[in-house]
PDB file with SEQRES, HELIX, SHEET and CRYST1 records, atoms N, CA, C and O in Angstrom:
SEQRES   1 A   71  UNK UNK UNK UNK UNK UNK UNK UNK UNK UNK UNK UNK UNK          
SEQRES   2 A   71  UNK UNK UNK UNK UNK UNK UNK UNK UNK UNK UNK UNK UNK          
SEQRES   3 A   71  UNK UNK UNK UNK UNK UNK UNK UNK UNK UNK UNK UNK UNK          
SEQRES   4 A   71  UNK UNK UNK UNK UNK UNK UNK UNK UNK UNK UNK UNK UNK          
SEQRES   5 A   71  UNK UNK UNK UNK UNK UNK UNK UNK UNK UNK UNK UNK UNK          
SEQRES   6 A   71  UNK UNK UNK UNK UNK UNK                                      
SHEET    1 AA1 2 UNK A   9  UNK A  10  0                                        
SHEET    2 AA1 2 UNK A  15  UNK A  16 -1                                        
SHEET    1 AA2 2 UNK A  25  UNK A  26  0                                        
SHEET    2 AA2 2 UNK A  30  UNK A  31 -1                                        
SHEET    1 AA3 2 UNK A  35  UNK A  39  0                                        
SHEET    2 AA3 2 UNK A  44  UNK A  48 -1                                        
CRYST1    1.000    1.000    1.000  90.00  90.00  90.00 P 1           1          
ATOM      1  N   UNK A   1       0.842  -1.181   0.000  1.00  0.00           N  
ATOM      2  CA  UNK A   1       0.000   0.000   0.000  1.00  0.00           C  
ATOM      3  C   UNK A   1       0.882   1.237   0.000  1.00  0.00           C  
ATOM      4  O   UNK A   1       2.004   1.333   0.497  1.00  0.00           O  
ATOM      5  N   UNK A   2       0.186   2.166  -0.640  1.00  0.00           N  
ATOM      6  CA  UNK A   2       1.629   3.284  -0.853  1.00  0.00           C  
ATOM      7  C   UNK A   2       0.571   4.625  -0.330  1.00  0.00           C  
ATOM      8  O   UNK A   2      -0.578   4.775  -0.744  1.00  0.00           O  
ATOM      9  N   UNK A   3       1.327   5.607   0.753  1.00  0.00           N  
ATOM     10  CA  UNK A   3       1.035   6.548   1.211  1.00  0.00           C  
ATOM     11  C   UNK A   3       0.735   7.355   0.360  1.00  0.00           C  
ATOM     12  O   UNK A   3       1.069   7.300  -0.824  1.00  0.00           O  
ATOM     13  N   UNK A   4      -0.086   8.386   1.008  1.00  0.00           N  
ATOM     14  CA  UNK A   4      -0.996   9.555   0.080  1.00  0.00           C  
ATOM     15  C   UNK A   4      -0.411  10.488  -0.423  1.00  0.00           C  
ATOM     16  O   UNK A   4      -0.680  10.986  -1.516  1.00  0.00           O  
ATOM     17  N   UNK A   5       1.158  11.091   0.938  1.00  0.00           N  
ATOM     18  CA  UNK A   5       1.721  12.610   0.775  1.00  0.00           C  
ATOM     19  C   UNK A   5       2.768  11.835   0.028  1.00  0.00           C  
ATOM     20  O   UNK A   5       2.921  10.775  -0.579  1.00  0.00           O  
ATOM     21  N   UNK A   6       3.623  13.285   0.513  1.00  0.00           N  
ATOM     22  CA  UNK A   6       5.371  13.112  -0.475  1.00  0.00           C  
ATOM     23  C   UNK A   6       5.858  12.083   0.798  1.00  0.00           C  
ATOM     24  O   UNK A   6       5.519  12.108   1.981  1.00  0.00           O  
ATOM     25  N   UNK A   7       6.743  11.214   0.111  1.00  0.00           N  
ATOM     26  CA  UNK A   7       7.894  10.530   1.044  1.00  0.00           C  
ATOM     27  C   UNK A   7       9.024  10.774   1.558  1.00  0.00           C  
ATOM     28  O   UNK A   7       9.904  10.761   0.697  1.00  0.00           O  
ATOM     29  N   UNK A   8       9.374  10.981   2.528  1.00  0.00           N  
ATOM     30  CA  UNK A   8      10.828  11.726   3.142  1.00  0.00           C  
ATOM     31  C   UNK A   8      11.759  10.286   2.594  1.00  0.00           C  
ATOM     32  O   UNK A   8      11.380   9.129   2.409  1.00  0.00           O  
ATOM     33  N   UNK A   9      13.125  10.931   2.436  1.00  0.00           N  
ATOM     34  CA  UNK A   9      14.798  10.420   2.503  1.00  0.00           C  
ATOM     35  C   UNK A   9      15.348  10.211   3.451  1.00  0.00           C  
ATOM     36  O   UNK A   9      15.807  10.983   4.293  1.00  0.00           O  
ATOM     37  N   UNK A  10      15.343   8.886   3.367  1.00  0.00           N  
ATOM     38  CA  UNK A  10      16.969   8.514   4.880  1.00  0.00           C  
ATOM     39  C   UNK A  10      18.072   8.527   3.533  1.00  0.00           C  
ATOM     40  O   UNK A  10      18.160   8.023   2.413  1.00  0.00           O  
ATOM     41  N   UNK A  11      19.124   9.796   4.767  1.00  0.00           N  
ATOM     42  CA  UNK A  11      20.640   9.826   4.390  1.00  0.00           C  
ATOM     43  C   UNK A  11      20.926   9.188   5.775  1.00  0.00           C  
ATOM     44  O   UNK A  11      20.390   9.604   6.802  1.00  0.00           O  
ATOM     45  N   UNK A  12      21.907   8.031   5.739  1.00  0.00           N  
ATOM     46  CA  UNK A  12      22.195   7.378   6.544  1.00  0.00           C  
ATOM     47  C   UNK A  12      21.380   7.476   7.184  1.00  0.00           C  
ATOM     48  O   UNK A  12      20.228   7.353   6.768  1.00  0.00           O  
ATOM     49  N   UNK A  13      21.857   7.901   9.236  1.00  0.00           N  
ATOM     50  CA  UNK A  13      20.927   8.004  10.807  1.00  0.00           C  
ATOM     51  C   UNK A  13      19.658   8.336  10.035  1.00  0.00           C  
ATOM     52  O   UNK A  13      18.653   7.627   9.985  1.00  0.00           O  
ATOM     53  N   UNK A  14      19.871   9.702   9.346  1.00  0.00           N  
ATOM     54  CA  UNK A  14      18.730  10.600   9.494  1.00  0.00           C  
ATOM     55  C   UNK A  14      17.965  10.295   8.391  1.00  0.00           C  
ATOM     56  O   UNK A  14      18.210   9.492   7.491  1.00  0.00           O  
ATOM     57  N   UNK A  15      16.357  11.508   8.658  1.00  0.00           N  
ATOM     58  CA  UNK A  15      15.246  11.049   7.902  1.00  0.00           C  
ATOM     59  C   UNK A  15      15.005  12.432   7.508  1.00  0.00           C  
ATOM     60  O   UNK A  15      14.804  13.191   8.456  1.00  0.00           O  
ATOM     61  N   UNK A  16      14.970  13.026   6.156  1.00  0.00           N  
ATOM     62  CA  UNK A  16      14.396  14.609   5.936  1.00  0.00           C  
ATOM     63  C   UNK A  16      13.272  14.144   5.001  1.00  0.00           C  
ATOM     64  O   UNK A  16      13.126  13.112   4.346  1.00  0.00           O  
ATOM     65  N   UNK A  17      12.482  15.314   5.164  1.00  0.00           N  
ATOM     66  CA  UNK A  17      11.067  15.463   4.701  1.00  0.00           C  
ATOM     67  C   UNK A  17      11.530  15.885   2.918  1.00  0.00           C  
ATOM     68  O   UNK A  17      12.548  16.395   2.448  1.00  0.00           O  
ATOM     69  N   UNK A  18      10.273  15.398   2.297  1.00  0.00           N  
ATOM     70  CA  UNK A  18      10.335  15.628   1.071  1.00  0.00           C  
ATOM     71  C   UNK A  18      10.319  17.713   0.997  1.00  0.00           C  
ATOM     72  O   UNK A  18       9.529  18.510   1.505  1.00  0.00           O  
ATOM     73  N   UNK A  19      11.528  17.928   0.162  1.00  0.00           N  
ATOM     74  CA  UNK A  19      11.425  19.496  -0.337  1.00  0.00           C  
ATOM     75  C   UNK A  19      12.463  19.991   0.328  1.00  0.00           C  
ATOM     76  O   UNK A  19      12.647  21.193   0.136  1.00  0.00           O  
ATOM     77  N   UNK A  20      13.607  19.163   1.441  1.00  0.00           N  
ATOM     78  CA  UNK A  20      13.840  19.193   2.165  1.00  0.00           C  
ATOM     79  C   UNK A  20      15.524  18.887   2.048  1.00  0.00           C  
ATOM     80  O   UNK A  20      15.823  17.699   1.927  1.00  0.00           O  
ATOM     81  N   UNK A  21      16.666  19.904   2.077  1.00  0.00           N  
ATOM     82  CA  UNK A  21      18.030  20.339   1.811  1.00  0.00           C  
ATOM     83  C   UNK A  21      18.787  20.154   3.191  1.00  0.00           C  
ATOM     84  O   UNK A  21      18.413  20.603   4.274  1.00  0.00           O  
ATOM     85  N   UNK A  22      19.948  19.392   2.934  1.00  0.00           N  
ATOM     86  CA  UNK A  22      21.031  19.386   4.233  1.00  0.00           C  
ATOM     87  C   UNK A  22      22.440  19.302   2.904  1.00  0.00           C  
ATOM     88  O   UNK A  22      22.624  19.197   1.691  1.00  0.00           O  
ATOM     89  N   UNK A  23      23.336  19.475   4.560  1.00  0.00           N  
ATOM     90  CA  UNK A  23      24.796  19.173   3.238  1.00  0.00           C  
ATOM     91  C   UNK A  23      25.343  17.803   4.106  1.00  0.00           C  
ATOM     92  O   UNK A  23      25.457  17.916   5.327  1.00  0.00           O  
ATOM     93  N   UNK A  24      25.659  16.577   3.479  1.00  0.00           N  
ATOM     94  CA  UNK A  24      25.700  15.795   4.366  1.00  0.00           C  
ATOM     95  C   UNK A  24      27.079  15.632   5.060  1.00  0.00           C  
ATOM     96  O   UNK A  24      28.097  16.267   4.784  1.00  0.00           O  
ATOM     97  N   UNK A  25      26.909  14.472   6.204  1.00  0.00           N  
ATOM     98  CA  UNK A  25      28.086  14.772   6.859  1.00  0.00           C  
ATOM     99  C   UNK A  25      28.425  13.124   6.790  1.00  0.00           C  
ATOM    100  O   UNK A  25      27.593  12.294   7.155  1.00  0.00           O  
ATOM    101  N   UNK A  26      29.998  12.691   6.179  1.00  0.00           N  
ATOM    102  CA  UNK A  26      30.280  11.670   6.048  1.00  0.00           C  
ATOM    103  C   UNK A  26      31.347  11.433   7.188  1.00  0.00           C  
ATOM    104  O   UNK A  26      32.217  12.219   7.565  1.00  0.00           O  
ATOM    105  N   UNK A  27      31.004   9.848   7.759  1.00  0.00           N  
ATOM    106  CA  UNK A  27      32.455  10.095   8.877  1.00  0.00           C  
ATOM    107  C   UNK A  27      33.363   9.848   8.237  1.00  0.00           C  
ATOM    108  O   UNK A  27      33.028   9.575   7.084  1.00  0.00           O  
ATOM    109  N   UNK A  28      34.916   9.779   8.498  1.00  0.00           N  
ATOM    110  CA  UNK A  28      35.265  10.556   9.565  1.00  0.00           C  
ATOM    111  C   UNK A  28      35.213  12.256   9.220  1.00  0.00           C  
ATOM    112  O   UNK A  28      35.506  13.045  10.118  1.00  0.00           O  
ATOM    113  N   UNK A  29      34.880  12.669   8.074  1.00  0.00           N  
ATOM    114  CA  UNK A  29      35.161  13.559   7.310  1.00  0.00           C  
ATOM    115  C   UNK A  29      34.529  14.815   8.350  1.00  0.00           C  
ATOM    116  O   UNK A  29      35.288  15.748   8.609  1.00  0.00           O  
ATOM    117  N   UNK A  30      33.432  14.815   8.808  1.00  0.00           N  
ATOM    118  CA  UNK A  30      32.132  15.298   9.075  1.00  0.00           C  
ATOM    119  C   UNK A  30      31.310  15.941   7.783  1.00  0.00           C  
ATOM    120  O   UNK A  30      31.024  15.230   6.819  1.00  0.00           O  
ATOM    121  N   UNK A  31      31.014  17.112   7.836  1.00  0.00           N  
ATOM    122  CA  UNK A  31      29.648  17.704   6.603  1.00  0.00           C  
ATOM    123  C   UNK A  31      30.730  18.273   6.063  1.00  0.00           C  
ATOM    124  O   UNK A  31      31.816  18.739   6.406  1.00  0.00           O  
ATOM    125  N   UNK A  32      29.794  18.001   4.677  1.00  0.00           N  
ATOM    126  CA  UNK A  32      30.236  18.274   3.227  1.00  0.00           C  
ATOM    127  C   UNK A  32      30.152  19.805   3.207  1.00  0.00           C  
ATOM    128  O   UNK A  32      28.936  20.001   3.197  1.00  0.00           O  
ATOM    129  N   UNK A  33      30.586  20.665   3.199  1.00  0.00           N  
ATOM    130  CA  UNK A  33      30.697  21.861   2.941  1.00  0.00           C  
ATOM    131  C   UNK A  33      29.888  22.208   1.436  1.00  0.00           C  
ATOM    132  O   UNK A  33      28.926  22.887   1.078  1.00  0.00           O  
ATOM    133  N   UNK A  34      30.780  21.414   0.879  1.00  0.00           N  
ATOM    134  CA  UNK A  34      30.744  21.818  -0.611  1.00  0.00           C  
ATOM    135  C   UNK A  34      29.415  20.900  -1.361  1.00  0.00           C  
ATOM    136  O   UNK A  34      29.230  21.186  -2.544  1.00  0.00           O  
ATOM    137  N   UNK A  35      28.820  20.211  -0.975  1.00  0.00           N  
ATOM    138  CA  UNK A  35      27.888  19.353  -1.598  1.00  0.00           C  
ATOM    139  C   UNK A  35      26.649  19.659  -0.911  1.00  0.00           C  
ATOM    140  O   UNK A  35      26.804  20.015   0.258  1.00  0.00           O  
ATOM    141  N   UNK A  36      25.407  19.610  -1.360  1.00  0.00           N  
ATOM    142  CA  UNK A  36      24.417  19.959  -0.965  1.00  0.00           C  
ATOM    143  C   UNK A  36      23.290  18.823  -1.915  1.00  0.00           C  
ATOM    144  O   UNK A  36      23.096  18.751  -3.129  1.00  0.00           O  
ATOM    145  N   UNK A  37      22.614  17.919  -0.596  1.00  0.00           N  
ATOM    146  CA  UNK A  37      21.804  17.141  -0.828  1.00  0.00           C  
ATOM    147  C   UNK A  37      20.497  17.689  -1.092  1.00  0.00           C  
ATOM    148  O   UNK A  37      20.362  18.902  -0.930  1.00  0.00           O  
ATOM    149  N   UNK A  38      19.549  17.029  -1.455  1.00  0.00           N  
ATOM    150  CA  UNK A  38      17.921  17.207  -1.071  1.00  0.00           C  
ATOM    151  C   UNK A  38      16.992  16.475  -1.527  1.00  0.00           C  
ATOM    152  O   UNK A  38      17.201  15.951  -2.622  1.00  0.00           O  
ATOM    153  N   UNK A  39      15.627  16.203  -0.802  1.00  0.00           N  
ATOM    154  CA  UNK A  39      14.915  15.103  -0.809  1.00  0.00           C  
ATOM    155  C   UNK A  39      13.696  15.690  -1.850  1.00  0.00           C  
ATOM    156  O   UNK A  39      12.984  16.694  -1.855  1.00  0.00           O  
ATOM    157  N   UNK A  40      13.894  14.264  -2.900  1.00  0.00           N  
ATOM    158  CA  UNK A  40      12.311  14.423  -3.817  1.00  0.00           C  
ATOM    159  C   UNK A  40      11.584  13.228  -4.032  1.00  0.00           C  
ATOM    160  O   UNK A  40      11.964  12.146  -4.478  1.00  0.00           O  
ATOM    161  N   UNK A  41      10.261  13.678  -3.564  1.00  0.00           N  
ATOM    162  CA  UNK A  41       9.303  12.563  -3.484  1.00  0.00           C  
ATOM    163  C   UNK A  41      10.289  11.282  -2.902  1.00  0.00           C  
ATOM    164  O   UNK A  41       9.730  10.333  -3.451  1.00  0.00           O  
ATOM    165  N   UNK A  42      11.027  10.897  -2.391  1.00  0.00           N  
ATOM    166  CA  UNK A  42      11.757   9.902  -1.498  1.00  0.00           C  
ATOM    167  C   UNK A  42      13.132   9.543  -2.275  1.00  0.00           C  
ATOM    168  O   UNK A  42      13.694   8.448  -2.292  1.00  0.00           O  
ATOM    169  N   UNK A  43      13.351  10.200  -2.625  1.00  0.00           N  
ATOM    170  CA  UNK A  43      14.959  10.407  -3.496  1.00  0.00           C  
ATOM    171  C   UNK A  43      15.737  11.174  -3.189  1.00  0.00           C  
ATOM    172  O   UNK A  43      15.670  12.403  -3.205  1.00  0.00           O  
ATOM    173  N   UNK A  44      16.877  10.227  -2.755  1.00  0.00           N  
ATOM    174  CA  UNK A  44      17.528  11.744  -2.236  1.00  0.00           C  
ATOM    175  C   UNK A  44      18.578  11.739  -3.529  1.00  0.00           C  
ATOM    176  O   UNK A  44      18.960  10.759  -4.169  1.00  0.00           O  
ATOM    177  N   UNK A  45      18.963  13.293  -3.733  1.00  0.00           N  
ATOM    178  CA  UNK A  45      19.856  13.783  -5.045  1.00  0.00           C  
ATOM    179  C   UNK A  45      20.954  14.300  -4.148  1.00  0.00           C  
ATOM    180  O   UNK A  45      20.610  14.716  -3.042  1.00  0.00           O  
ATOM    181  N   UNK A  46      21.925  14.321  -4.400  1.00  0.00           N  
ATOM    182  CA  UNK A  46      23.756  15.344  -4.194  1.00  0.00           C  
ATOM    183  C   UNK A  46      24.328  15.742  -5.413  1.00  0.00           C  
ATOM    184  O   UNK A  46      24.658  15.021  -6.355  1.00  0.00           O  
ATOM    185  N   UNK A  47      24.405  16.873  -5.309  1.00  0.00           N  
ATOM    186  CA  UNK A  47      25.663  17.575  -6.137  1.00  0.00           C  
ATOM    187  C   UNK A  47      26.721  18.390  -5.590  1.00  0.00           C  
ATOM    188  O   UNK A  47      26.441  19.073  -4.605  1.00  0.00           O  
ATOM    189  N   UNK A  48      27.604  18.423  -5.947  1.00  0.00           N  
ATOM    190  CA  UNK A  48      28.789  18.966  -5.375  1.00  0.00           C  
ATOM    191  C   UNK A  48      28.689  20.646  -5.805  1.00  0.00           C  
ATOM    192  O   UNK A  48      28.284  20.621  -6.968  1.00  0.00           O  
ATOM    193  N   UNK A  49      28.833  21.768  -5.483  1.00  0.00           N  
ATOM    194  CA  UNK A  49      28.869  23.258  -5.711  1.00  0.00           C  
ATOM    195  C   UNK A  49      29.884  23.123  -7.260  1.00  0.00           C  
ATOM    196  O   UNK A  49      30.947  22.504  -7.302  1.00  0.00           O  
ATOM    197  N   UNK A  50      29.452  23.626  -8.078  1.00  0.00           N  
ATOM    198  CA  UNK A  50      29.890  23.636  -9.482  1.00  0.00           C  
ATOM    199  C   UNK A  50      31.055  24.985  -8.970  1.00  0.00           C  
ATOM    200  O   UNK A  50      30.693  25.768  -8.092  1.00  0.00           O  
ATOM    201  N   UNK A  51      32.134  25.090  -9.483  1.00  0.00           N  
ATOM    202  CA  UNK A  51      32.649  26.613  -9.534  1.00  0.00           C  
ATOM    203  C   UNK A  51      33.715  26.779 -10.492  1.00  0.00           C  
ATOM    204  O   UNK A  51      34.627  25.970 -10.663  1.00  0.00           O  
ATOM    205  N   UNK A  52      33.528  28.055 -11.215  1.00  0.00           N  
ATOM    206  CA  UNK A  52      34.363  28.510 -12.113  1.00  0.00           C  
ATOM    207  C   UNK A  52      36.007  28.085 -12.417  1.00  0.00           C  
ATOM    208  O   UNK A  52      36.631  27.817 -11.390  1.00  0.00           O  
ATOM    209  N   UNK A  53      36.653  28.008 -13.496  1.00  0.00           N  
ATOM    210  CA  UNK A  53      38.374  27.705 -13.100  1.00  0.00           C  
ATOM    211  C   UNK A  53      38.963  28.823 -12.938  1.00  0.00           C  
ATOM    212  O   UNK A  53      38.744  29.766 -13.699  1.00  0.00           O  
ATOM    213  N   UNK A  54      39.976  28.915 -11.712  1.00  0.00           N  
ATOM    214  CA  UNK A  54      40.203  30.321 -11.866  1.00  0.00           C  
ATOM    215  C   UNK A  54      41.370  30.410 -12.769  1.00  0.00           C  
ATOM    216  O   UNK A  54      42.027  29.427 -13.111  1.00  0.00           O  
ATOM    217  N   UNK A  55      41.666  31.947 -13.242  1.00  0.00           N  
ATOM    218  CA  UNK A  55      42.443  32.387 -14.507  1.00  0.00           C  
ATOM    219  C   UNK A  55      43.722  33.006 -13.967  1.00  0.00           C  
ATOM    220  O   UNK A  55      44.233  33.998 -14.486  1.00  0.00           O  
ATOM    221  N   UNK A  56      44.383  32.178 -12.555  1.00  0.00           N  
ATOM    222  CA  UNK A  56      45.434  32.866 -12.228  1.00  0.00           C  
ATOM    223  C   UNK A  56      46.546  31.366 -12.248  1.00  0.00           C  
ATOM    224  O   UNK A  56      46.271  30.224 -12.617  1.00  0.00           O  
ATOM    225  N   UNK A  57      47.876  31.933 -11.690  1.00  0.00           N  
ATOM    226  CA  UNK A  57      48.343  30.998 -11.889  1.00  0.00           C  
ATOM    227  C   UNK A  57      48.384  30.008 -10.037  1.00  0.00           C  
ATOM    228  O   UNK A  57      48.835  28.869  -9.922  1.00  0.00           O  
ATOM    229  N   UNK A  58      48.027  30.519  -9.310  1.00  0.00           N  
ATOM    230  CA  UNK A  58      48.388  30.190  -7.980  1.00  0.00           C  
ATOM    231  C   UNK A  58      46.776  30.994  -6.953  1.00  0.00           C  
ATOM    232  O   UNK A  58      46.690  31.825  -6.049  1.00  0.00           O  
ATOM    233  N   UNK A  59      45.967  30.331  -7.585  1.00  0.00           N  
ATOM    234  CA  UNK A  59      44.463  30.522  -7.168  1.00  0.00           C  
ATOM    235  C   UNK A  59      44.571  30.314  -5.391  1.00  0.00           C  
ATOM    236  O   UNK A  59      45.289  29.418  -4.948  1.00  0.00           O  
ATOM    237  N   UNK A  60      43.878  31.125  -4.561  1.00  0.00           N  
ATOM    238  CA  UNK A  60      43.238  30.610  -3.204  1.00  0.00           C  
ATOM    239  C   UNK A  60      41.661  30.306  -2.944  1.00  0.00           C  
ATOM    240  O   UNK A  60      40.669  30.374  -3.670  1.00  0.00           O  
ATOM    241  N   UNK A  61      41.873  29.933  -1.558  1.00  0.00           N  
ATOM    242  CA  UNK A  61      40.263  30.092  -1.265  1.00  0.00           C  
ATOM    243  C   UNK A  61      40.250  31.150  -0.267  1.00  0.00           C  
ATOM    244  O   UNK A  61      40.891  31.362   0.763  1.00  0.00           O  
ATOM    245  N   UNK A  62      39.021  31.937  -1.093  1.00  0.00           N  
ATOM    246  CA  UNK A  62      38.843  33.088  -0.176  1.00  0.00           C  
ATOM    247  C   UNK A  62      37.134  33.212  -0.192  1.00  0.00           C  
ATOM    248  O   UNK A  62      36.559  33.390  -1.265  1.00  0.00           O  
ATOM    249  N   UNK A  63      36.513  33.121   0.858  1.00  0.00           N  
ATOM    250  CA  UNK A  63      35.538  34.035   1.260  1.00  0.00           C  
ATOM    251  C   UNK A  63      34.266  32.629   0.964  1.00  0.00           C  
ATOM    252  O   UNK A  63      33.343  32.461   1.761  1.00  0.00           O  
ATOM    253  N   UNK A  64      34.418  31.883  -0.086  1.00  0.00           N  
ATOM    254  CA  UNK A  64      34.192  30.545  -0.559  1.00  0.00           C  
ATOM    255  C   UNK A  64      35.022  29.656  -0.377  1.00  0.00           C  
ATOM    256  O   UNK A  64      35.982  29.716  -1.145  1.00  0.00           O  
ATOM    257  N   UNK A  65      35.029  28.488   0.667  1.00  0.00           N  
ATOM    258  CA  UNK A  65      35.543  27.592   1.283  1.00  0.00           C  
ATOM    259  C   UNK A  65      35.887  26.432   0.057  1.00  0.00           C  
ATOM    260  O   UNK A  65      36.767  25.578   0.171  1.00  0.00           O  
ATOM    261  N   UNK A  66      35.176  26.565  -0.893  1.00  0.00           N  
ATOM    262  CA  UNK A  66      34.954  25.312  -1.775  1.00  0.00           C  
ATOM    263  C   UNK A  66      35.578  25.902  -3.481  1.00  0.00           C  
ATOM    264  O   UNK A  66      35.766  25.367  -4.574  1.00  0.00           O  
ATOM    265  N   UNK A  67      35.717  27.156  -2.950  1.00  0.00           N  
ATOM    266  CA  UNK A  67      36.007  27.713  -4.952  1.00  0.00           C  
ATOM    267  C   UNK A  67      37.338  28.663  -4.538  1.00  0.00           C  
ATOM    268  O   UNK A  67      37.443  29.579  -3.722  1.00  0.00           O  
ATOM    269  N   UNK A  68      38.291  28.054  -5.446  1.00  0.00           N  
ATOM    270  CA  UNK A  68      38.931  28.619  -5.796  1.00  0.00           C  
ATOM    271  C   UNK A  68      39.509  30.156  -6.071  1.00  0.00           C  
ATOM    272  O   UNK A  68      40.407  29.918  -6.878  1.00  0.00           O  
ATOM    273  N   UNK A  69      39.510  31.473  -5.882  1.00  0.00           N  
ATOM    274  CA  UNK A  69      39.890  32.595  -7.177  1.00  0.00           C  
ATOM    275  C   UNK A  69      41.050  32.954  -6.962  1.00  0.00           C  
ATOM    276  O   UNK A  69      41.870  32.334  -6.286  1.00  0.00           O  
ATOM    277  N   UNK A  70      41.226  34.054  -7.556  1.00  0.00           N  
ATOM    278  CA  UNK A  70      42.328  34.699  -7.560  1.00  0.00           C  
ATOM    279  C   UNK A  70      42.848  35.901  -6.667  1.00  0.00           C  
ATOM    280  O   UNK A  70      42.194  36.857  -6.250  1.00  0.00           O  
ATOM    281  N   UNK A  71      43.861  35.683  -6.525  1.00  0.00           N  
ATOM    282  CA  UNK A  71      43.973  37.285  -4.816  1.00  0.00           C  
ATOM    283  C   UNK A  71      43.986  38.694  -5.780  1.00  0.00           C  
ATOM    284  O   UNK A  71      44.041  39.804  -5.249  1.00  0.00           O  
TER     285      UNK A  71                                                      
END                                                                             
């Protein structure tokens, strides 16, 4: 028998509601900074933060933990 509403996602422990965004946390690593999950109709999707290449020769991270630019 299949329920009426939307179906929530188990990521691992946890359970999020359908419509419903975390960034997950893998051990030993802890949370993904850079990746951002979320639950549809009982699917959960991840993508990693897409970001530009930077156009220098010796790029940092500044201000964005996960992207690259230039000083």
């Amino acid at each position: 028998m299949q329920a009426d509403g939307p179906r929530a996602c188990r990521f691992g422990r946890r359970w999020y509601l359908n419509n419903e965004s975390w960034h997950p946390s893998v051990p030993p690593f802890g949370e993904m900074k850079c990746i951002l999950c979320w639950c549809v109709s009982g699917e959960t999707h991840c993508q990693r933060q897409e970001c530009p290449p930077a156009a220098c020769a010796s790029p940092a991270r500044r201000d964005n933990p996960c992207c690259t630019k230039c000083r």
